[in-house]
N, C-alpha and C positions, 0 to 999 in steps of 0.2 A: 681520613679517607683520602685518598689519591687522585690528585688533581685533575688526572686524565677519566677519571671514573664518574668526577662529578661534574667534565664538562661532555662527555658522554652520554650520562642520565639528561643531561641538562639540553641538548638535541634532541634527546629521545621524546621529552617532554613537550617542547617544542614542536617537534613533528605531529604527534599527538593530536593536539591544539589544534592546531591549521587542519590537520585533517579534518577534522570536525566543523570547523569554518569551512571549509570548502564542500562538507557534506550540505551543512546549512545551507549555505549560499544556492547549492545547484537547485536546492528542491525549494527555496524559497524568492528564488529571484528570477524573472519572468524580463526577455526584452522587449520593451516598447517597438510595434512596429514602424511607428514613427522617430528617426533621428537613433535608432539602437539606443537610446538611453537603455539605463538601468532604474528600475522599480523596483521595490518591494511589492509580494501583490498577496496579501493575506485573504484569507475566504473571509466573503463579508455577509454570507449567507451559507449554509450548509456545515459549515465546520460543528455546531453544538448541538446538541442534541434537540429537539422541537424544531429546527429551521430546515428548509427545505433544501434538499442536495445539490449542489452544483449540476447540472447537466453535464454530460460528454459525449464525444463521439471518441473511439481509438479501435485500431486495431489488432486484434488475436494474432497471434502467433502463427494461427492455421490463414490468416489472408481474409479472414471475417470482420465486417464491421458489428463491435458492437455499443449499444448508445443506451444510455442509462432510461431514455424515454422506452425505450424497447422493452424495458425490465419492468414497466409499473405492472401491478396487479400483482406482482409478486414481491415478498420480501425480500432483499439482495445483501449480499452480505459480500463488501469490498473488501480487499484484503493486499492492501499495499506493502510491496515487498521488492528484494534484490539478489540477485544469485551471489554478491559478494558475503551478502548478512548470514553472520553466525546463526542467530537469532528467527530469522527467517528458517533456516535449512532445518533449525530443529522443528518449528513450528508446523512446515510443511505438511507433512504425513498427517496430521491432526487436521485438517485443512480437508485434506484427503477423506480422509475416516468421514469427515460431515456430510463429506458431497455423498460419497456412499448411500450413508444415512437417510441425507435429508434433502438430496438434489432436484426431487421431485416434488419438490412443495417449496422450495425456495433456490434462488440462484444464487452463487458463489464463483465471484468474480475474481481472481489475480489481478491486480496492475500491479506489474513489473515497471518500475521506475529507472528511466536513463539506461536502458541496456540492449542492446543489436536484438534483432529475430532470430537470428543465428544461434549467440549465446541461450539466447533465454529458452528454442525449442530442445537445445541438446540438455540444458539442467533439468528442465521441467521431465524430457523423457527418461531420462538419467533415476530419475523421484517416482516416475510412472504416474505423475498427476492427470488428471484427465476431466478435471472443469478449464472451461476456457479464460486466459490467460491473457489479457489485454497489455499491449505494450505502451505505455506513456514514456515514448523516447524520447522527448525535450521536457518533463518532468512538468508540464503544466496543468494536467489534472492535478498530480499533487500538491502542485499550491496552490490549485484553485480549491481543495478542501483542508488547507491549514496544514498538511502533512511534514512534522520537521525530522523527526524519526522513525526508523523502520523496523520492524512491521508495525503498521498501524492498522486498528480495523474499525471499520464504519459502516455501521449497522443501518438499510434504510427501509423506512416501511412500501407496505405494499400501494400506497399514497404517494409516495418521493418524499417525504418527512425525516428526517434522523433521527432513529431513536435513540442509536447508541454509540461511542467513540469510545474503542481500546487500544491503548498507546501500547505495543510492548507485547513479546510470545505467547499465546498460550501454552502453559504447561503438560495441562489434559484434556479430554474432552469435556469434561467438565465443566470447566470453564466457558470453552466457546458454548457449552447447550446453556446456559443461564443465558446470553445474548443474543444466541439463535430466538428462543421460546421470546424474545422482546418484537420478534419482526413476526415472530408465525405463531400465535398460541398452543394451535395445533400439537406443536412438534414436542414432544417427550412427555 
């Protein structure tokens, strides 16, 4: 193999790497108000299923506050994501289809992670998504519920309880209605 090829691959590699370090890092590392240190700040509550959700306050994309105490009495189904992710874009439209479905008996929230209002209203219209879309611009809801990869979905009851964490796209609807029917029996 050709030296130039394999120091080539070997940047390639490298880049790779760090990227993913530095995806880590944004969504898991939170500055201390005091002194800008650096933390690690892992959810120490809410991240597993049975423990109760982190709370939040952020805002929609439409200029709306919304806060996860606003959602009790309903199931809510978080759905952390990025306009960069492969993975997201496909899952989106499924996302879609649910709210459709099932937006009347449970909520289905977007947090957009680390991305301007700007980008994130022109992708979402772009998808014609139409549940609201909360922006966590410095990524601290995300680590305030353990979030290291994206999409991540977190299922919570109509209590503030977790019932459910899915790492990774759904394929079909399918899928997401097995983890819907965990927060609303009701449903299917």
């Amino acid at each position: 193999m050709d030296v130039r090829k394999v120091a080539t691959w070997t940047v390639v590699g490298l880049a790779v790497v760090y990227s993913g370090f530095l995806v880590h890092r944004s969504l898991g590392v939170q500055h201390a108000a005091a002194g800008g240190q650096s933390r690690l700040q892992h959810a120490q509550s809410g991240f597993l299923p049975g423990e109760v959700a982190p709370s939040f306050t952020l805002q929609t994309t439409t200029g709306k506050t919304i806060t996860l105490a606003s959602l009790r009495g309903h199931g809510v189904w978080l759905n952390f994501w990025a306009t960069w992710c492969p993975h997201c874009k496909q899952e989106l439209p499924i996302v879609e289809q649910e709210q459709r479905l099932y937006g009347q008996k449970i909520d289905i929230v977007g947090v957009d992670v680390q991305e301007s209002q700007a980008q994130v209203q022109q992708f979402a219209h772009s998808l014609g998504l139409t549940y609201p879309i909360a922006l966590d611009s410095q990524g601290g809801v995300a680590a305030s519920y353990g979030i290291h990869g994206l999409p991540t979905q977190v299922f919570v009851a109509p209590n503030g309880v977790i019932k459910a964490v899915y790492e990774g796209a759904f394929q079909n609807a399918g899928q997401a209605l097995h983890y819907l029917k965990q927060i609303d029996p009701a449903i299917g």
